[in-house]
C-alpha positions in Angstrom: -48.4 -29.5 -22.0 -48.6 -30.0 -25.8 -46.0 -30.6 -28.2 -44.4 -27.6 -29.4 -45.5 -28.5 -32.8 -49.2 -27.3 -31.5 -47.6 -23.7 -30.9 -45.4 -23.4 -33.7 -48.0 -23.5 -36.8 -47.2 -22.7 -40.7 -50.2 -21.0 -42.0 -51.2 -18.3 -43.8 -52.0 -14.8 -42.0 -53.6 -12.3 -41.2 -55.0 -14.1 -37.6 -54.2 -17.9 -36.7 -57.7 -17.5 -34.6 -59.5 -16.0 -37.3 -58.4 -17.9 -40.6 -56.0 -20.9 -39.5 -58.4 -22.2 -37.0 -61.7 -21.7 -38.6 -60.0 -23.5 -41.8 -58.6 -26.8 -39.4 -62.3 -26.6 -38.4 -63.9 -26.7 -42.2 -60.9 -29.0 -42.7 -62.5 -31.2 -40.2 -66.3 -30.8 -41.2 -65.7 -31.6 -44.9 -64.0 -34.6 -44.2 -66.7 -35.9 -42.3 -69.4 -34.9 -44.7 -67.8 -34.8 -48.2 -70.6 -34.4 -50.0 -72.7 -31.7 -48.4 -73.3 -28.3 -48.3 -72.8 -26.0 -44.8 -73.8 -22.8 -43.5 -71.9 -21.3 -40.7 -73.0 -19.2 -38.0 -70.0 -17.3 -36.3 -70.1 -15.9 -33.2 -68.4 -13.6 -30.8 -64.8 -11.8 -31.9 -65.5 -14.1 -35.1 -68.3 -12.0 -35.8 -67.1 -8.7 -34.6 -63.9 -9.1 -36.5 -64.1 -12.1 -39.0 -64.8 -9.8 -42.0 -61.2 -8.0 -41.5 -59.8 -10.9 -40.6 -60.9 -13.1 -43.9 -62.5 -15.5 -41.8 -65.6 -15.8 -44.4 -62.7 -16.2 -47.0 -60.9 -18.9 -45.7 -64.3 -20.4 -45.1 -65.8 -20.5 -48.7 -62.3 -21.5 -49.7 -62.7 -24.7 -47.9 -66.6 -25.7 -47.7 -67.5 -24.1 -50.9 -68.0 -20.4 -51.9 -72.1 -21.0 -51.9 -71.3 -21.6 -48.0 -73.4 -19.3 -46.2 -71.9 -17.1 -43.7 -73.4 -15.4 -40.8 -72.3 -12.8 -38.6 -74.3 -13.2 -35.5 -73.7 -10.4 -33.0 -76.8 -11.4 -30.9 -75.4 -13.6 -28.7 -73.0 -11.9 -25.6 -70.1 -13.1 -25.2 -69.9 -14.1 -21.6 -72.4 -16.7 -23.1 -70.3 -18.6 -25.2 -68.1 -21.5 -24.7 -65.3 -19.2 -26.1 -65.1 -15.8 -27.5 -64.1 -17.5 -31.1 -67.2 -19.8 -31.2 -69.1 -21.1 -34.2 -71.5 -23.3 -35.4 -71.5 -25.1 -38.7 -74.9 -26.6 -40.1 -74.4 -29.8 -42.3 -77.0 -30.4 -45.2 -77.8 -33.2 -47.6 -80.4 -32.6 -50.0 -81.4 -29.7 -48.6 -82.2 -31.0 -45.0 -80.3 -30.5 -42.1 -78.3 -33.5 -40.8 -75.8 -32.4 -38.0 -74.7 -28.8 -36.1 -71.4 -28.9 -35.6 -70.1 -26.5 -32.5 -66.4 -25.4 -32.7 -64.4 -22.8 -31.0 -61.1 -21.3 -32.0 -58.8 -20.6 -29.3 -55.6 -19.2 -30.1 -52.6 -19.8 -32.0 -54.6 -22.1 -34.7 -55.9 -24.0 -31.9 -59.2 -25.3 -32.2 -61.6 -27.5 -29.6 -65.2 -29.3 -31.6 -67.5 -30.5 -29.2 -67.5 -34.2 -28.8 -63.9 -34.6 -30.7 -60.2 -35.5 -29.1 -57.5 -34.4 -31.0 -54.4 -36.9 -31.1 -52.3 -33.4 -31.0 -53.9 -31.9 -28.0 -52.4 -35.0 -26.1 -50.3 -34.2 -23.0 -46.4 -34.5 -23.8 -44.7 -32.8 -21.2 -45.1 -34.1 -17.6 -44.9 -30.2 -16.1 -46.7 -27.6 -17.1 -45.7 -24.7 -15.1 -42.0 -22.8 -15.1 -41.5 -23.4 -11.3 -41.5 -27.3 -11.9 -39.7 -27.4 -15.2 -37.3 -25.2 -13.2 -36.4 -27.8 -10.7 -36.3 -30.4 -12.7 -33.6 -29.4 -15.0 -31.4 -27.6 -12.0 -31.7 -31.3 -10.5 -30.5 -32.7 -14.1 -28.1 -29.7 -14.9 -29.5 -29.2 -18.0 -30.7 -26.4 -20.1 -34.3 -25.5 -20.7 -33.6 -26.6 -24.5 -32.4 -29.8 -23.1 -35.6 -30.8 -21.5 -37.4 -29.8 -24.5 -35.1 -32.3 -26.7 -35.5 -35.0 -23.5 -39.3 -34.4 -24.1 -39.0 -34.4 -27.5 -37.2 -36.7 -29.7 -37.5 -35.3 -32.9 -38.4 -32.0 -32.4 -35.1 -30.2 -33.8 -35.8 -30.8 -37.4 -39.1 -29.1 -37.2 -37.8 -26.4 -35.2 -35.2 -26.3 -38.4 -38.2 -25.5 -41.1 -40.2 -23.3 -38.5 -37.0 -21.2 -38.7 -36.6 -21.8 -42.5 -40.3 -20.4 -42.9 -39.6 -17.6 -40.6 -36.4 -16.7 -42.5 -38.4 -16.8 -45.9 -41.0 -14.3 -43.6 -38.5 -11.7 -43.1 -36.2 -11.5 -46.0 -39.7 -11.7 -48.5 -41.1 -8.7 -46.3 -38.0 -6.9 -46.3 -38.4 -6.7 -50.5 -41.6 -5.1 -50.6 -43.1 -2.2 -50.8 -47.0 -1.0 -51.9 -49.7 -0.8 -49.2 -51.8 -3.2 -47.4 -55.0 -4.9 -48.8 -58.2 -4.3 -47.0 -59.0 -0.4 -47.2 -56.8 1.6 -44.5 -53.9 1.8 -46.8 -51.3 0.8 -44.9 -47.9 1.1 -46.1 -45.3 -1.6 -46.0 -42.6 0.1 -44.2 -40.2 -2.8 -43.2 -38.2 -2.2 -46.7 -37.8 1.4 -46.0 -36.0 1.6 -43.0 -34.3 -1.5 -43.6 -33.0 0.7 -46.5 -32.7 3.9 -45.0 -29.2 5.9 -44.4 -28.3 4.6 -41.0 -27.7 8.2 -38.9 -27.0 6.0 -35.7 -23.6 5.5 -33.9 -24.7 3.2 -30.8 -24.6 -0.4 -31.5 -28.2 -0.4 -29.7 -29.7 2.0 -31.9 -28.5 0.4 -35.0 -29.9 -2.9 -33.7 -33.1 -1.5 -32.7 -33.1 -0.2 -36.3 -33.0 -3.5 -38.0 -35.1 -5.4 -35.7 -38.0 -2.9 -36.0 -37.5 -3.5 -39.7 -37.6 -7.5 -39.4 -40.3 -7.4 -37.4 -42.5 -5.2 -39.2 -41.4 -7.6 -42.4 -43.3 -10.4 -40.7 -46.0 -8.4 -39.5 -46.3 -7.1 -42.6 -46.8 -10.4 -44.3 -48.4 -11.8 -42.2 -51.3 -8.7 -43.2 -50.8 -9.7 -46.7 -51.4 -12.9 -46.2 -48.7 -14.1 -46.5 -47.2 -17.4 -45.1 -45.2 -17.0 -41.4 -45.1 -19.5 -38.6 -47.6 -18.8 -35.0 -45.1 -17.3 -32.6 -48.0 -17.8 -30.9 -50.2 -16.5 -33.0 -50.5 -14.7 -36.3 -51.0 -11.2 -34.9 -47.5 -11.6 -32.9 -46.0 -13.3 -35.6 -43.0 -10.9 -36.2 -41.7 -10.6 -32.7 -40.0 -13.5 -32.2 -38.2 -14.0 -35.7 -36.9 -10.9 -35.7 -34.6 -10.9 -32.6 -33.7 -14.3 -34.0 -32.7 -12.8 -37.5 -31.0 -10.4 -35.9 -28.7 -12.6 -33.8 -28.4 -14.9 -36.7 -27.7 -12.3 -39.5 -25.8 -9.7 -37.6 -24.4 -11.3 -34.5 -23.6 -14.1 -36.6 -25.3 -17.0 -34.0 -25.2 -19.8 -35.6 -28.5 -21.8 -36.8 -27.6 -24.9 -33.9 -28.0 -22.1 -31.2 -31.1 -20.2 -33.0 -33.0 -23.7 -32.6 -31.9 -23.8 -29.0 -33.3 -20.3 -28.7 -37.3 -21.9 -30.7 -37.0 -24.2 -28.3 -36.9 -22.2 -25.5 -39.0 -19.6 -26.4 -41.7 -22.4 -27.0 -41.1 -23.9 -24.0 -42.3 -20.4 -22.4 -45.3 -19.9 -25.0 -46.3 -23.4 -23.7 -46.7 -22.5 -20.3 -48.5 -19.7 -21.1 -51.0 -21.1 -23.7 -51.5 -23.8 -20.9 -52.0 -22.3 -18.0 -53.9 -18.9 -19.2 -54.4 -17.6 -23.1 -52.6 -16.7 -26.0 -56.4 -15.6 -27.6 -56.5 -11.7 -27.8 -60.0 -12.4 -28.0 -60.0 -13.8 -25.0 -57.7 -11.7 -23.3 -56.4 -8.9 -25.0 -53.2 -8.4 -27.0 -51.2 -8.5 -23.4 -51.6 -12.5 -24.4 -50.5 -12.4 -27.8 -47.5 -9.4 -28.2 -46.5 -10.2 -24.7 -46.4 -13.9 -24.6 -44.1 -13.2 -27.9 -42.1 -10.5 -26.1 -41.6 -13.3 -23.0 -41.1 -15.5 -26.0 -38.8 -13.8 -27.6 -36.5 -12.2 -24.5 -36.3 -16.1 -23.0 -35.1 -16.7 -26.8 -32.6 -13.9 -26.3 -31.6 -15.5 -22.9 -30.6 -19.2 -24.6 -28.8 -17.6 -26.9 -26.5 -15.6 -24.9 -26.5 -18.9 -22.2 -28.3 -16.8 -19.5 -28.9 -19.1 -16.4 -32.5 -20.4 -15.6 -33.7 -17.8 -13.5 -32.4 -15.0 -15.3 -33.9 -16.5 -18.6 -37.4 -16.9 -16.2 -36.7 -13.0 -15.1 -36.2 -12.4 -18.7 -39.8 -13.7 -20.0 -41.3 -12.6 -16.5 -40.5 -8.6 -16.9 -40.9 -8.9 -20.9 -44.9 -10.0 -19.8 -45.0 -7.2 -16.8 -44.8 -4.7 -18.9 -47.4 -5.8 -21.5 -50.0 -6.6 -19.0 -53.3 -4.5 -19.8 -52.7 -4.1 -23.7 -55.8 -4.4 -25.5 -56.5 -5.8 -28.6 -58.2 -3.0 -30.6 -57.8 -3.9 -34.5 -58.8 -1.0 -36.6 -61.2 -2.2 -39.0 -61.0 -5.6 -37.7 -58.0 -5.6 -39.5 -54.5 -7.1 -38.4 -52.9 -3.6 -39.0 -53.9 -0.9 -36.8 -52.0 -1.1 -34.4 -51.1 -4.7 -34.5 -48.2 -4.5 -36.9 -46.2 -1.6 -34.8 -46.7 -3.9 -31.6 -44.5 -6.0 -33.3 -42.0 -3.8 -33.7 -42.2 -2.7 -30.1 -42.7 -6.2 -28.3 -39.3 -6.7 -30.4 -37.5 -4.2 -29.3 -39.0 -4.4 -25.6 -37.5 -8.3 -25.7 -33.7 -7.0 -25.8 -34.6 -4.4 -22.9 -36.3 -7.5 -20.8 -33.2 -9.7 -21.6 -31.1 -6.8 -20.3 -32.7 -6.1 -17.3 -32.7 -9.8 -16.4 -28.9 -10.2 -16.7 -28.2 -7.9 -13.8 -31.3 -8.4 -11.5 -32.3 -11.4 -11.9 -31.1 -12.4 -8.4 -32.7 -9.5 -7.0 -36.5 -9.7 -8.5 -38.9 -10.9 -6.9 -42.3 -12.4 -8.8 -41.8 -15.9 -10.8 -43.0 -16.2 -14.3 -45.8 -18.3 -13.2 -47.1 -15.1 -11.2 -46.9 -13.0 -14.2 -48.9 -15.6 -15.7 -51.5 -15.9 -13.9 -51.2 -12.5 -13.4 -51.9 -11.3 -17.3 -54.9 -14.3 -17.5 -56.9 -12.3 -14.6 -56.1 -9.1 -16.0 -57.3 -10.0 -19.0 -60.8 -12.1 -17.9 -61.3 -8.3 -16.0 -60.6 -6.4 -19.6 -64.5 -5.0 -20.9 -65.0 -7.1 -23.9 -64.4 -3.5 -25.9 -60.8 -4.5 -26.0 -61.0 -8.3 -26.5 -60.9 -8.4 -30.6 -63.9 -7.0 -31.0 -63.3 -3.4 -33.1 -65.5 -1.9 -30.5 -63.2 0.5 -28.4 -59.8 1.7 -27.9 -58.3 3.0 -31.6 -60.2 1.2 -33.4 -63.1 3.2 -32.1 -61.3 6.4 -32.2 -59.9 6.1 -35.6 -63.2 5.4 -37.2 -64.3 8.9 -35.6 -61.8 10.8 -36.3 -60.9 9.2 -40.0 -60.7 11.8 -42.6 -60.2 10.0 -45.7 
C-alpha cells in the first residue's frame, strides 16, 4: 500500500476526482511542455459531470483559460481505461506534438500512461486487514503503531491534516448564504449548530453537533473551499466530524485524535488498494462508506477498542452502505452528497457501537466487505456511477419546479 500521505490530500473541493486530480494532471502536462498550448478532451464521469464539478475551471486555471475543453460523451464507458479518463493534446505553433492519456482515480489520485509516480511507490508490506491483523497481534501493538513503524514521520503530517480539517469545520460552522452553482442550496451546518438544543439524551445531542460538523465540511467543501480527502472530496465531512466531536466535546486530546487519522487511513488504504474509493467507479458505497469505515475504526482507536472490534467496527459501517449510488444532482457535489455526510457520520458512532458488543460474535472480516462493496459496485448500471443520469439526480430534474 501507499503512504497515507497519497489518501490524505489538501485541496480545494468540490470533487478530489473532478478538480484535484485533473489539476495534478495539467500540473504535470505544463511542466513538461511550458510553452504550449493544450486542448483537452474528457471523457466518461468527467464529461457527464465535469461541468458541476468545475473540472473545465480548474483546467483553464492551470493550462490557460484559451484551453479548449471538450465534453465527449461518445465514448462508453466500459471502453475506457477508467471512468475518469482524459486526453490532453500538446501544441507548438499550432501543430500537434504529443497526446497525453490520463485517468483520475479517486481521492486526487491520478495514473498518465507511460509515467511512475515516486508517491505511488509501495510503503507498507501488507495490504489487506487480515495480514496487518496478525502482524500487530504477533507484535502487541496497535494499528496506529504499525502505521508509525511503517512510517517515520508520518505524525506531523497527520498534525496539519487535522489542523486543515479543524479550519474545515469551524470556517463552515460561521456561514450562512446558499451554495454556488444554481440549486440554491442552503448552508445549514451554522443553523443547527446554533439552534435551541430540545434534546435530553447525550446521543441525541451528539448526533446534533456532528450532523452540524459534518455538514460544515461538506458544505465547504461545495464552496470550494479547502478540506483534506477523507478519501475523497465528496466524503470529506465524515471523518472530521466524529473527530471534532471527540476532540471539542469529549475533550480527546490532539495525541489520541492523530492515533485515530492514523487508523482510519490505515482502513481507507486497504480499501483504495484493494477495490475503489472512485464513485465513478463504483458508486458513493466507495466514497461515504469507505469514510463511514473510516471514520467508525477512528472512533474505535480512540476509545482503545481491540483489533477485531475496531475491524467489526469499519466492517458493519461498509455493510450497510453497500449499493449507494452516486447520483449528484446537477453534477453538482450537493444533491444528495452533502446529507450523506451527515448520515455516514452519524452511522459511524452506531457501527462503533455495534462493534463493542458483537464483535466476538460477527462473522464476515473487513476484507469480505471489501471485496464485497468492489463487486457490488462493478455490477452498479453506469446510471449511478457519477454520471447525473439516474437515481435523484434524474428525478429531481423532472420534477424541479423552480
Amino acid at each position: 500500500m501507499q503512504s497515507l500521505k497519497e489518501l490524505y490530500k489538501i485541496g480545494i473541493g468540490p470533487s478530489s476526482s473532478h478538480t484535484i486530480g485533473p489539476e495534478r494532471i495539467a500540473e504535470f502536462v505544463l511542466e513538461k511542455y511550458p510553452d504550449s498550448s493544450f486542448k483537452v478532451v474528457l471523457y466518461g464521469s468527467l464529461s457527464l459531470t465535469g461541468k458541476g464539478h468545475g473540472t473545465d475551471r480548474v483546467l483553464k486555471k492551470v493550462l490557460g483559460e484559451k484551453t479548449e475543453i471538450i465534453f465527449d460523451n461518445s465514448v462508453a464507458i466500459k471502453e475506457l481505461p477508467h471512468p475518469n479518463t482524459l486526453d490532453v493534446f500538446v501544441y507548438k505553433d499550432g501543430t500537434q506534438i504529443n497526446k497525453i492519456r490520463a485517468s483520475s482515480v479517486g481521492g486526487g489520485s491520478i495514473k498518465i500512461d507511460g509515467v511512475e509516480f515516486k508517491e505511488s511507490a509501495r510503503v507498507y508490506k501488507h495490504s489487506t486487514f487480515s495480514d496487518i491483523k496478525k502482524y500487530v497481534n504477533e507484535k502487541s501493538i496497535r494499528l496506529c503503531d504499525y502505521v508509525y513503524q511503517t512510517e517515520p514521520d508520518i505524525k506531523d503530517y497527520l498534525m496539519q491534516i487535522w489542523s486543515v480539517m479543524k479550519n474545515s469545520v469551524e470556517s463552515g460552522l460561521k456561514k450562512s448564504g446558499t451554495l454556488p452553482g444554481g440549486l440554491n442550496v442552503a448552508k445549514k451546518a451554522k443553523y443547527i449548530y446554533e439552534s435551541t438544543d430540545i434534546f435530553v439524551r447525550d446521543s441525541l445531542l451528539r448526533n446534533k453537533l456532528t450532523c452540524a460538523y459534518a455538514l460544515a465540511v461538506a458544505e465547504e467543501n461545495a464552496d470550494n473551499g479547502t478540506i483534506v480527502t477523507a478519501p475523497t472530496c465528496g466524503a470529506s465531512g465524515v471523518l472530521p466530524a466524529v473527530l471534532y466531536y471527540a476532540y471539542k466535546n469529549e475533550h480527546v486530546s490532539e495525541q489520541v485524535i492523530i492515533d485515530a487519522l492514523a487508523t482510519a487511513g490505515l482502513i481507507g488504504n486497504i480499501v483504495k488498494t484493494n477495490a475503489s474509493i472512485s464513485g465513478a467507479e463504483c458508486g458513493c458505497q466507495a466514497e461515504i462508506g469507505t469514510a463511514c469505515s473510516m471514520a467508525a475504526a477512528g472512533i474505535g482507536e480512540i476509545y482503545s477498542l481491540s483489533v477485531d472490534q475496531i475491524e467489526c467496527a469499519a466492517e458493519v459501517a461498509m455493510e450497510h452502505n453497500l449499493g449507494l449510488t452516486c447520483d449528484p444532482v446537477l453534477g453538482l457535489v450537493q444533491v444528495p452528497c452533502i446529507e450523506r455526510n451527515t448520515m455516514a457520520a452519524m452511522r459511524a458512532f452506531d457501527s462503533f457501537c455495534v462493534a463493542y458488543y458483537l464483535a466476538p460474535m460477527r462473522k464476515i472480516p473487513f476484507d469480505v466487505i471489501v471485496k464485497t462493496m468492489y463487486e457490488t459496485g462493478k455490477d452498479l448500471n453506469h446510471k449511478y456511477l457519477e454520471t447525473a443520469r439516474g437515481g435523484i439526480a434524474k428525478h429531481y430534474k423532472i420534477n424541479q419546479k423552480d
